[in-house]
C-alpha positions, 0 to 999 in steps of 0.5 A: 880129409879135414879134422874128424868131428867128435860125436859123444853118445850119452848113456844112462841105462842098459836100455838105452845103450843095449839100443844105441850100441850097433849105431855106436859101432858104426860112427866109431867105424866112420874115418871122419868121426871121433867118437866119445862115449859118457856113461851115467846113472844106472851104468855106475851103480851096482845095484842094478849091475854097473852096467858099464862093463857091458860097454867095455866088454863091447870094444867101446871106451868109455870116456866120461864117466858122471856118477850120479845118486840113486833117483830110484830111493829115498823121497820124490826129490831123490830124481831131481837131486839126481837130476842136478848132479847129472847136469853138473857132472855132464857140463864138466864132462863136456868142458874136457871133451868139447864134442861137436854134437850129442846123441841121447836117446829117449826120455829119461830124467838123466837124458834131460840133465844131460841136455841141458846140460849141452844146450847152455854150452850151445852144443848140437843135440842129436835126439833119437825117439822123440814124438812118442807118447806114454801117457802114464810116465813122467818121461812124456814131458821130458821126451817133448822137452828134450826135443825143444832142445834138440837140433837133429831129430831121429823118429821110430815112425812116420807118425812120431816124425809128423808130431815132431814137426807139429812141436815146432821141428824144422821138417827137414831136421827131422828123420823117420829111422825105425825104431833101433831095437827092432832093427838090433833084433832082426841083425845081431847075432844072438845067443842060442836059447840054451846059451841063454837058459844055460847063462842063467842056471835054468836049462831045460825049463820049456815055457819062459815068460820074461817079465820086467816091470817099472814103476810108472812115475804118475800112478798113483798106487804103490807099485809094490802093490801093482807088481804083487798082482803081476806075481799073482796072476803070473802064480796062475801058471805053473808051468811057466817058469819066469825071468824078471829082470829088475826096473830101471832107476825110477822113483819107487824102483827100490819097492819093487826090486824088494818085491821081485825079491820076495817073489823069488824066495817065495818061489824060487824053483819058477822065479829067476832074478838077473839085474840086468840081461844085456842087449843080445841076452834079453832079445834072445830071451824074448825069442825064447819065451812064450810071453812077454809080460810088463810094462817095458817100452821094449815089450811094445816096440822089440818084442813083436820082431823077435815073434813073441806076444806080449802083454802090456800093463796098465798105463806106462805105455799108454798112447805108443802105437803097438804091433798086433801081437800086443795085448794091453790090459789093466794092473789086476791080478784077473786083467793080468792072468787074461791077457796071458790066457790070451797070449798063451793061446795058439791064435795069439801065437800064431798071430805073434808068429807073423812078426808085424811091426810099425817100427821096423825098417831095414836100414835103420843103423845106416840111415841113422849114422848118415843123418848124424854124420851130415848134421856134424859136418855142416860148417854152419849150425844155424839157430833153431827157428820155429817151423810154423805148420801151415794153416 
């Protein structure tokens, strides 16, 4: 056996870790893989929960850790400051662990820092989840941008995996895998409800909705605002007691953690707060709950594996192909509370039941790490040419 390859996995969120983590275990598990992980952003910051520990109290180690500032507070630079800081710090990162390649997920402003951060060090980028379109977020450009800098593509869909190939992706650099959320929902072993209601100090409450909800960074209205409406719509359903957890690091995050905080002392007997719920503990909630409520790329793309409706809102998640179990709707308080009548109601759950999804496939974590661990193993990585589709 030659000299293992060293792959490093670059994190940012407890989102996108929550995804990657069962990929990460099978590449650490790999004889012919060193496998390095680098944490950044929301994982160091105590605000939304120093998620790192989440990765450690996993068996991982992490071995870079690149802090960076808040892009969620202070004026619209804050994201681009943040940006840069990422980039300087993921660029020494890199300089003291010279990986063979780098695997980042998805479409944050962190994710392209740590990209570019690769690509002027002509290191291999592995990118999982390009071609996926949100028309009402800024990480739609930095989605497409992170794949012009990638070498390895890994898609959730055939139809995301043809887009890709449309950008200019050699087609055989480019790989339909299923989403890894879904394929985390249907085989990781979850808590029990009540493990998860007893966790968070609510056992026996019967009818859950868990809610999260970020800013979308090109709305024009104040998010504080659109999430008011979320709680007022929500306030229409006593019987429901809700699980909010808080937005990710994004410009204007900070209002609407402020507002979550003043629904909750509004309403604390039906109101519960948690930063961050983790991969097992958010799955196992959503399978709990009766609806799923929000603006989460995981509401579109998890949550009908675990056979619970969800209602989408507004526009962050505009143009992702959806499971039937999805309901969008508009940022009014009415839009919001009719889309969860709906939801609510036995057809819908019935519907949600059945557990369609265009992103589920059941070998997802395999055909992932194989795609990987080839891509590494060449001995030669050619640059990139310009695959033209034929006319």
């Amino acid at each position: 056996m030659g000299a293992k390859r060293r792959i490093c996995i670059a994190t940012g969120t407890r989102a996108d870790w929550g995804l990657l983590q069962p990929l990460a275990g099978r590449l650490k598990a790999a004889p012919d893989v060193d496998l390095r992980i680098l944490a950044t952003n929301m994982h160091l910051l105590g605000k939304y929960g120093s998620t790192v520990s989440e990765i450690e109290d996993a068996g991982f180690t992490v071995d870079e850790r690149v802090p960076i500032p808040d892009g969620g507070d202070g004026p619209a630079e804050a994201c681009a400051l943040a940006a840069a800081a990422c980039l300087d710090g993921s660029a020494r990162a890199f300089g003291r662990m010279r990986p063979d390649a780098v695997v980042i997920l998805g479409d944050r402003y962190e994710m392209l820092a740590v990209a570019s951060a690769a690509a002027l060090m002509h290191i291999p980028i592995v990118h999982i989840s390009g071609g996926e379109v949100t028309e009402g977020a800024m990480d739609d450009s930095i989605r497409h941008a992170i794949t012009k800098l990638a070498s390895l593509h890994l898609t959730a869909t055939e139809r995301y995996r043809s887009r890709v190939i449309q950008m200019g992706e050699q087609p055989d650099r480019v790989v339909n895998i299923g989403a890894l959320g879904v394929w985390n929902a249907f085989n990781q072993q979850l808590p029990t409800a009540g493990e998860v209601l007893e966790s968070l100090g609510i056992a026996g409450c019967p009818d859950i909705a868990l809610v999260t909800f970020h800013p979308a960074t090109l709305d024009t209205e104040d998010p504080a605002a659109r999430f008011d409406a979320l709680a007022e719509a929500l306030d229409r359903y006593p019987g429901l007691h809700v699980i909010v957890t808080y937005p990710n690091s994004d410009p204007r995050s900070g209002a609407v953690i402020g507002r979550i905080a003043a629904w909750h002392e509004r309403r604390p007997e039906a109101v519960t707060v948690v930063k961050s719920l983790g991969m097992k503990r958010y799955l196992a909630a959503s399978a709990l709950a009766r609806v799923v409520v929000g603006n989460s790329s995981s509401g579109v793309v998890e949550v009908p594996s675990a056979g619970t409706p969800t209602v989408d809102i507004g526009i962050r998640q505009k143009g992702r192909i959806a499971a039937p179990s999805v309901i969008h709707c508009g940022d009014s308080a009415d839009e919001i509370a009719e889309a969860v009548a709906r939801a609510l109601s036995p057809d819908m759950q019935a519907l949600a039941a059945r557990r369609e999804n265009p992103y589920a496939r059941p070998d997802t974590v395999e055909a992932a790490a194989r795609a990987i661990i080839e891509f590494v193993n060449r001995t030669e990585h050619a640059p990139k040419r310009f695959y033209d589709l034929p006319c």
